[in-house]
Residue, then its C-alpha position, 0 to 999 in steps of 0.5 A: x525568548x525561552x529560557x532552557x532547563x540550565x538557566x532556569x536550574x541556574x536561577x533558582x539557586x540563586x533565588x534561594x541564595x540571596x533571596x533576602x529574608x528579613x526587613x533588615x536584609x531588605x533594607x540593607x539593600x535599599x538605596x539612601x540620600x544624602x542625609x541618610x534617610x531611606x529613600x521612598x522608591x528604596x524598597x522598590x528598587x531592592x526588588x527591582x535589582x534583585x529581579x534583575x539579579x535572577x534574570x541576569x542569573x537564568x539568562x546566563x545558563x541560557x547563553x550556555x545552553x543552546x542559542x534558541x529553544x529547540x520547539x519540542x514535538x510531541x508523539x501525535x506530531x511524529x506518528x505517521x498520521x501526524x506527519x500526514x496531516x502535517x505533511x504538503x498537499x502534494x505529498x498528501x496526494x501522493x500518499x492517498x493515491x498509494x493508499x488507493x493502490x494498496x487497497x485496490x490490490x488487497x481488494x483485487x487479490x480477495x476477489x480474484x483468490x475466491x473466483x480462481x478457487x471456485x473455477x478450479x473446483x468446478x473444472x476439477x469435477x467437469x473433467x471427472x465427469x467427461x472421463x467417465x462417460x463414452x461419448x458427447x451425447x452422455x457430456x452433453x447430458x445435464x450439463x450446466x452451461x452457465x457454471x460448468x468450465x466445459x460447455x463452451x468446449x463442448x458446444x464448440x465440437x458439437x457444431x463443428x460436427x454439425x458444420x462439417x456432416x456433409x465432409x470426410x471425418x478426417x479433417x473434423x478433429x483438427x478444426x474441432x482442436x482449432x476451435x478448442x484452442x480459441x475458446x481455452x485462449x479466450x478463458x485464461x484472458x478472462x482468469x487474468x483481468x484485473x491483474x494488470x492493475x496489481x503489475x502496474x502497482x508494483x512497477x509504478x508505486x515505489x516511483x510514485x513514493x520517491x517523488x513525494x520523497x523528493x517533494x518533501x526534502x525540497x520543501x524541508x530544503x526551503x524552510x531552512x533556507x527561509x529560517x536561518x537555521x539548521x537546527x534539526x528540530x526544524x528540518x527532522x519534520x519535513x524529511x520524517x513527512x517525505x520519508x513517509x511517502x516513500x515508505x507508504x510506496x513500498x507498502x503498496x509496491x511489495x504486497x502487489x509484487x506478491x500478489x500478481x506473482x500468485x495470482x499468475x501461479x493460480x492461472x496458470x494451474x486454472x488454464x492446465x485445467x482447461x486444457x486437460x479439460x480440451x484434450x478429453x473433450x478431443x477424446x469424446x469426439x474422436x470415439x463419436x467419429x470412429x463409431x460414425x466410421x464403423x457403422x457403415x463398415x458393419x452395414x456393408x459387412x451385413 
C-alpha cells in the first residue's frame, strides 16, 4: 500500500519529535526483567516499537488522505499519441482509418487544386484564340490535340460536317450543338473524379469517430465495473482515448466538407469555360455554313 503526501509529512514530524537521540533515551526505552536488568533483545524491541511507532504515524495521515493512491499519469501517457497507443484495437482502427481519410483528402485537394489551374489556364487561351480567327479552318490550324480544351470540340463539328455534306445546312448546327453538349457533359464528369471520395469523407467520418467514441467509454464503462472503483484516475484514460476518436473524425470530416464545397465552385468555373468555349465553336461553324450557302448564290448571280 502507497503512502500519500499527508502520512509521509505526518510521520516525518514524528520522526523528528521523538526520535530518540542518546543512549540513555534509548535506554529508557527498552524493556527490563524482573531483577532489573536490561534484557539482551531490549535495544531491539526500543527500535522495533519506535518503527511501529512511525508507521502507525504515517499510516494514520494515509487514512485521512484518500483510501487508495490515485496512479499518477504522466504527460506522454495524456498526449494524443500516448492515449493512441494506449488506446483498444478497435478504436486504434478507427483513428487510422480516419487518419487515411484525412490524407486521402488533403492529397485529393492538391491534385486536383493543380489539375483545375491548369485546365482553366489552357481553356482561357484556347477561347482567345478561337475568337480571333474567321473560321474552323484557321482553329484547326496548329491546334494541340493532346492539351488543348478545344479540340475534341472541334473535331466533333468538323465530321458532323463531313457526315452531313450531302444534307441541307439547316439541321448541320443543331446536330453540331447535340455533339458539343455531349463532349462538354463528358469534361465536367472527368474535372469532378475524385471528389466523390472528399463527400463521402465529410458525410461518414464524424460517424466513424463517434462509434470509436462509444467503443472507447463502454471499455472505460467495464473497467470500472471489473475494478470496484470510480476513481477518476481510472476511468479519465479511457473516456480522454474515446474522446480522440471522435476528435480525429472531426479533423478529417471538416477540411474534406471545405475542400469539396471548393473544389465544386472551381468546376463549375472550369465547365463555363468549356461552354463558352462550345458556343465559339457554334459560332465558327455557323460563319463556315453561311460562307458555303453564298457562294453558290454569288455563282448563280455570275
Amino acid at each position: 500500500m502507497a503512502i500519500g503526501p499527508e502520512g509521509l509529512s505526518q510521520a516525518r514530524r514524528f520522526g523528528t519529535t521523538h526520535a530518540p537521540r542518546t543512549q540513555l533515551q534509548l535506554n529508557r526505552m527498552c524493556s527490563t526483567t524482573r531483577s532489573g536488568h536490561v534484557s539482551f533483545w531490549g535495544p531491539a524491541m526500543a527500535k522495533r516499537k519506535f518503527g511501529w511507532i512511525v508507521a502507525g504515524a504515517a499510516l494514520s495521515g494515509l487514512l485521512a488522505g484518500p483510501a487508495l493512491a490515485e496512479p499518477s499519469l504522466s504527460g506522454h501517457a495524456l498526449s494524443p499519441w500516448g492515449m493512441f497507443m494506449a488506446a483498444d484495437w478497435v478504436v486504434k482502427s478507427v483513428m487510422i482509418g480516419l487518419a487515411g481519410a484525412s490524407v486521402a483528402t488533403w492529397t485529393i485537394f492538391i491534385a486536383k487544386l493543380l489539375e483545375l489551374s491548369a485546365a482553366k489556364r489552357r481553356a482561357a487561351a484556347s477561347l482567345a484564340r478561337l475568337d480571333s480567327v474567321r473560321g474552323l479552318a484557321d482553329a484547326t490550324a496548329g491546334l494541340n490535340d493532346g492539351r488543348d480544351p478545344a479540340a475534341p470540340l472541334l473535331h466533333a463539328v468538323l465530321e458532323e460536317m463531313e457526315q452531313s455534306a450531302d444534307l441541307p445546312p439547316e439541321g448541320i448546327k443543331e446536330r453540331a450543338a447535340s455533339r458539343l453538349e455531349r463532349i462538354e457533359a463528358a469534361t465536367a464528369r472527368a474535372s469532378a473524379r475524385g471528389t466523390g471520395v472528399l463527400a463521402s469523407i465529410g458525410a461518414t467520418a464524424p460517424f466513424v469517430g463517434l462509434f470509436g467514441t462509444v467503443w472507447g467509454i463502454m471499455n472505460s464503462f467495464i473497467g470500472i465495473a471489473e475494478s470496484h472503483t470510480t476513481n477518476l484516475a481510472v476511468v479519465a484514460p479511457g473516456i480522454a482515448e474515446a474522446l480522440l476518436a471522435t476528435a480525429i473524425g472531426l479533423v478529417a470530416a471538416i477540411p474534406a466538407v471545405l475542400v469539396y464545397n471548393a473544389l465544386t465552385r472551381s468546376i463549375g468555373g472550369y465547365r463555363a469555360q468549356v461552354g463558352d468555349i462550345a458556343a465559339a465553336v457554334l459560332r465558327l461553324l455557323s460563319r463556315d455554313l453561311d460562307r458555303r450557302g453564298v457562294k453558290p448564290r454569288l455563282r448563280a448571280a455570275e
